[in-house]
N, C-alpha and C positions, 0 to 999 in steps of 0.2 A: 898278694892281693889284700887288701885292705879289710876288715871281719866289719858285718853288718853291724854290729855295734858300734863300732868308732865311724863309722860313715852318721849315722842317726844323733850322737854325740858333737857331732861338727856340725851338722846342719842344724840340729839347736843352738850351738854358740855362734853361730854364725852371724844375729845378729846383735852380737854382744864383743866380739873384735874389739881391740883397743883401738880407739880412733875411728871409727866409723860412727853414723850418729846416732846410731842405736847405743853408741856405750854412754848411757846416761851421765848426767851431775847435779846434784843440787840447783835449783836455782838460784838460792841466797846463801847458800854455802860455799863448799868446796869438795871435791872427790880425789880418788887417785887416779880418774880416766890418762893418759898419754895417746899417742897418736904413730902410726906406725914410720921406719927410719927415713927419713927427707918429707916427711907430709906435711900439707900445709893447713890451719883451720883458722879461717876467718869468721868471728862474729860483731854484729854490730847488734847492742842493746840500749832502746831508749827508754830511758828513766825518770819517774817524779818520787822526788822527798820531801815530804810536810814535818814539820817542827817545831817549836811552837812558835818562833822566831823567823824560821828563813824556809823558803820556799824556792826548790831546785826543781829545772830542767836541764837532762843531761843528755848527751849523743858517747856512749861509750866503743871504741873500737879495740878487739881483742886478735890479736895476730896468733897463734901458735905454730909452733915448728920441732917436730922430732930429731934430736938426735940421733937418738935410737928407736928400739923399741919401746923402752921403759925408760926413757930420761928425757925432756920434755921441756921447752922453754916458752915461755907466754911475753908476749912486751901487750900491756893494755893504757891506752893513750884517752883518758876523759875530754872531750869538749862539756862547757857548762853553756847551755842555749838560754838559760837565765836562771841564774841566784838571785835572791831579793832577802832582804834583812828586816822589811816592813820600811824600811827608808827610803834605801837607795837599790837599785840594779847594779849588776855586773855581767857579764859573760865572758868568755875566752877558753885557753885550754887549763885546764887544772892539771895535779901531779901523775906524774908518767910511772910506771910501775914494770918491773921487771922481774917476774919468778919463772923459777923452774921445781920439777918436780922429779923425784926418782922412784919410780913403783920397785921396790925391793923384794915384796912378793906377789906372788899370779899362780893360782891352782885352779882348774879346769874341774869339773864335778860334774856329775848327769843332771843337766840342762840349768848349768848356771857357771860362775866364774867367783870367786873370790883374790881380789886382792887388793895389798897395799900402797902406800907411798909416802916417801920422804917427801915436805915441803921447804921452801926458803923462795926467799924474795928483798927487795931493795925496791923505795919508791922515791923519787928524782923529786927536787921542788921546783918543777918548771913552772906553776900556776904562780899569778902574782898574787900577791900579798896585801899591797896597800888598799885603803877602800875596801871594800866587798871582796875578803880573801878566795881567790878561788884555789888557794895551796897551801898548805902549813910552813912554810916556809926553812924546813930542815929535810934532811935524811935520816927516812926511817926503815924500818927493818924487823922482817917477822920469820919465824921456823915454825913450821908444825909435822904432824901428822895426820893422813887423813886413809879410811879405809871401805870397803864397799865389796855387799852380798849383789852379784846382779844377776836373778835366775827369770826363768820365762815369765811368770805369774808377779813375784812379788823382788820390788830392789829395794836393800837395806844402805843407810850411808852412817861414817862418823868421823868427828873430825874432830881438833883440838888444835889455836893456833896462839902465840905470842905475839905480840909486838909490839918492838922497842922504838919508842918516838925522843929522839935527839932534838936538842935545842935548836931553835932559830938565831938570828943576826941577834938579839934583842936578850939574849941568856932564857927565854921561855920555850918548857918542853911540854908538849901535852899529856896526859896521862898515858902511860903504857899501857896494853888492854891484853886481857887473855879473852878468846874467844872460841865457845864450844859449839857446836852445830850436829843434828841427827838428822836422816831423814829417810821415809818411807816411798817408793814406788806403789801404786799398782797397777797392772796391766788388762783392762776390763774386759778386751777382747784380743785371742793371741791369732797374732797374722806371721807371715811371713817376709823375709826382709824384703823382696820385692813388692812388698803391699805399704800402704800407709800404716802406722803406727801411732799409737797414743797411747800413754803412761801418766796417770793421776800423780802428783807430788805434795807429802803432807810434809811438812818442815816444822822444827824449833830451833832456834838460832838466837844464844846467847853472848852476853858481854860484861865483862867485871873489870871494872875501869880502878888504874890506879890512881894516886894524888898527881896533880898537873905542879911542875917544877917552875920556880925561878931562879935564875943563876944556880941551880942546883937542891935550893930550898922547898921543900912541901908546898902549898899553897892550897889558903883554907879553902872551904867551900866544895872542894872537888873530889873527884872518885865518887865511887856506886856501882850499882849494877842494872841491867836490864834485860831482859827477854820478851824473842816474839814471834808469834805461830807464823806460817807462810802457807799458802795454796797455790801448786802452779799446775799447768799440765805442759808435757812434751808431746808434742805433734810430729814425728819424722816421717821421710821418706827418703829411701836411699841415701844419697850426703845430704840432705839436707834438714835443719831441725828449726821449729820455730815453738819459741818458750814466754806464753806471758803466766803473770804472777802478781801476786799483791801479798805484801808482810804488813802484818799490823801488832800492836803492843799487848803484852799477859799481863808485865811485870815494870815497872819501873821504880825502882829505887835511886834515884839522883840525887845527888847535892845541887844545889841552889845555881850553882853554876854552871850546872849541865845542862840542854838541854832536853828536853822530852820529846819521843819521834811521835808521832799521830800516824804515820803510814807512810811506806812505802810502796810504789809498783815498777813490774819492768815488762819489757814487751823486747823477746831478742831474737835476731835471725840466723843461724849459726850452718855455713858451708866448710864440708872439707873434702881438698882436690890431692 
């Protein structure tokens, strides 16, 4: 028979399960959530990004699928509902992206969860290019790590990711970026998993941009850095989670040839069967 301890233990993690939609994630980040062996997690998140140049509406759809427990594959497919440059429009689908993730460790504590995960990914240049680019038009590629406290009351996140952007048709690479991300939960009222849920999300979310290449050459003007706080709140119930959010700028350091973001928002609906 099982000791009343470990029953009381499991009913707290219970709504903290990998894959279930109580196991939280950044909104503008990234976590080590995974999803249990054959699951499936569909989300669809619509997105605006101002700039000081171009002005995005996006329909993002995010597929996931567990191999296992702890290894974890995402295919996320952008449609652009309208890019603008101040000139001209475009729409269609922008680059396709493909990561997986390995949670390498998972420790169980009274009434919380910690753990890790390996990151890597590959983004396809299926968006065109000409006119109003909706894709960078090369194969790029990013690793990281990402790690996360998820207890009743408060969830902690952190994350560190690279990525290597390869030339297009044209010998131009964009800059490669390292990007860091932290981020707080809290939970204002504790329910149980058969109840609605909601968790407060405080974010920082940076990026430290290298020099953009030609045929392999630096190219002045570019590189910098920037950061920027985010607010979102997670709403669940049983499978299902609905996450809207707004990032806006601390910090901007850019060359002349970057542009400056003015704000981001996302509004996302995220089911898993």
């Amino acid at each position: 028979m099982p000791k009343a301890h470990d029953i009381l233990v499991a009913v707290l993690l219970a709504g903290f399960a990998p894959g279930l939609a109580r196991a939280h994630e950044p909104i503008f980040g990234i976590g080590p959530r995974t999803i249990w062996k054959n699951g499936f997690g569909l989300e669809t998140e619509l997105e605006r990004e101002r700039e000081e140049v171009e002005n995005v509406w996006s329909l993002r759809e995010e597929i996931l699928y567990g191999i296992s427990a702890d290894v974890a594959l995402t295919l996320e497919i952008p449609y652009l509902l309208e890019k603008s440059d101040g000139r001209s429009q475009a729409s269609g689908f922008g680059d396709t992206m493909l990561r997986g993730k390995w949670r390498f460790y998972r420790k169980e504590v009274w009434g919380g969860i910690y753990h890790a995960a390996i990151l890597g990914g590959v983004e396809f240049p299926t968006g065109k290019t000409s006119g109003v680019a909706l894709g960078s038009g090369s194969y790029d590629y990013f690793t990281g790590l990402a790690g996360a406290y998820e207890g009743r009351r408060w969830l902690n996140f952190g994350a560190v990711r690279y990525r290597f952007n390869t030339a297009d048709k044209t010998g131009f690479a964009r800059p490669d970026v390292f990007l860091y991300d932290a981020a707080v939960g809290f939970r204002p009222v504790l329910t149980e998993y058969t109840q609605p849920d909601v968790v407060l999300m405080f974010e920082i979310n940076g990026e430290v941009f290298g020099k953009a290449r030609r045929n392999g050459d630096p190219v002045a003007g570019t590189g910098g850095d920037r950061m920027f706080g985010a607010f979102g709140v997670w709403f669940t119930y049983r499978n299902w989670a609905f996450k809207p959010g707004v990032q806006f700028p601390l910090v901007q350091n850019m060359g002349p040839l970057r542009p400056r973001r003015d704000f981001r928002a996302v509004f996302a609906v995220e089911f898993h069967l």
